[in-house]
N, C-alpha and C positions, 0 to 999 in steps of 0.2 A: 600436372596436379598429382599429389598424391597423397592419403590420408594417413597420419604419424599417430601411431597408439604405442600403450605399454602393456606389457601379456604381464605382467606381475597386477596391477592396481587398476588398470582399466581407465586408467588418464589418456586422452585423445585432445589431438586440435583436429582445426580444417585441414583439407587439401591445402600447401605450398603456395605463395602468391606468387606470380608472374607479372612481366605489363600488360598481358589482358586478361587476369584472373585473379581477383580482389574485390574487398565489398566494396569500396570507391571508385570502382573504375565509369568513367563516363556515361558508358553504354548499359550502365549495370540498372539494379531496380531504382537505387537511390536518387538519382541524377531522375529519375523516370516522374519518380515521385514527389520532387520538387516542381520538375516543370509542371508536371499537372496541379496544383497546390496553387503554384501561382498562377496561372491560364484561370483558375475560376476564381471568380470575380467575390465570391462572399468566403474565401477559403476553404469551401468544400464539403461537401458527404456525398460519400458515392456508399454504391449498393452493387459494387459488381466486383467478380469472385476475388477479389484479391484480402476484401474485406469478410466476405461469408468465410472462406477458409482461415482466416486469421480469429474468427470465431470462435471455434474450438477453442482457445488458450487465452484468450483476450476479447472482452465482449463492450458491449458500448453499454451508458449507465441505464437501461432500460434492462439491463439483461441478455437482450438480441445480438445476435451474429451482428452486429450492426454498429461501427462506430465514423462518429465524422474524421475527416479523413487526415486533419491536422494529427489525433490522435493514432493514426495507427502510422504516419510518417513518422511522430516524434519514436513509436514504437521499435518500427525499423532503423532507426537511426543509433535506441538504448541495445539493440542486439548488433549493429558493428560495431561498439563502441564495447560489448562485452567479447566480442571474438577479438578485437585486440590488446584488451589486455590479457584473456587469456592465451595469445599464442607465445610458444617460446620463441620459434625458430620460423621466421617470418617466408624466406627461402630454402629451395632445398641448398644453395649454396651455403648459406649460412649455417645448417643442419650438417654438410659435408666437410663445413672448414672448422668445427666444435670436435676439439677433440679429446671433449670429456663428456660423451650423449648421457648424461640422466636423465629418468623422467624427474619432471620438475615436481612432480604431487609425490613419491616415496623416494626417488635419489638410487633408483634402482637402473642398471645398463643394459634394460631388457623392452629396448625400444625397439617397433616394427615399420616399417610401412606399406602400405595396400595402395 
């Protein structure tokens, strides 16, 4: 894994995906959050941290850290779904076989990685 930014603009992706390091992967939250989704029988509210910390930035329509749980899958589902369109370079192989690095937000060849 490794985190790709630009020192000119401050444009960054995620870490590099692998076969076991991706928001899709099996074992990952998503796959987590389906089965439990469908396992309860009236589609769900839970109240435990995964929803209190998702609070912060996303609340249920009462206001409260607190949302049924369809909503905060559909949630996590709208944030893989924006980490792939915003990545350029899906691999580091693909990163290493571009042999024209710009960042994709100024067009500048003042790419890093951490």
């Amino acid at each position: 894994m490794a985190f790709l930014h630009c020192h000119n603009c401050h444009w960054s992706q995620d870490d590099f995906w692998t076969d076991i390091y991706h928001p899709c992967r099996e074992d990952g939250n998503i796959h987590y959050h389906i089965r439990r989704l469908m396992e309860d029988a009236n589609g769900g509210s839970l109240t435990d941290w995964h929803l209190v910390e998702m609070g912060r930035k996303f609340r249920g329509r009462d206001g409260r850290p607190f949302v049924e749980y369809r909503e905060f899958l559909a949630h996590a589902l709208e944030e893989v779904a924006a980490c792939v369109r915003e990545t350029r370079w899906f691999t580091f192989e693909q990163f290493k076989a571009d042999s024209d690095k710009r960042c994709p937000m100024c067009g500048r060849k003042d790419l890093d990685i951490d």
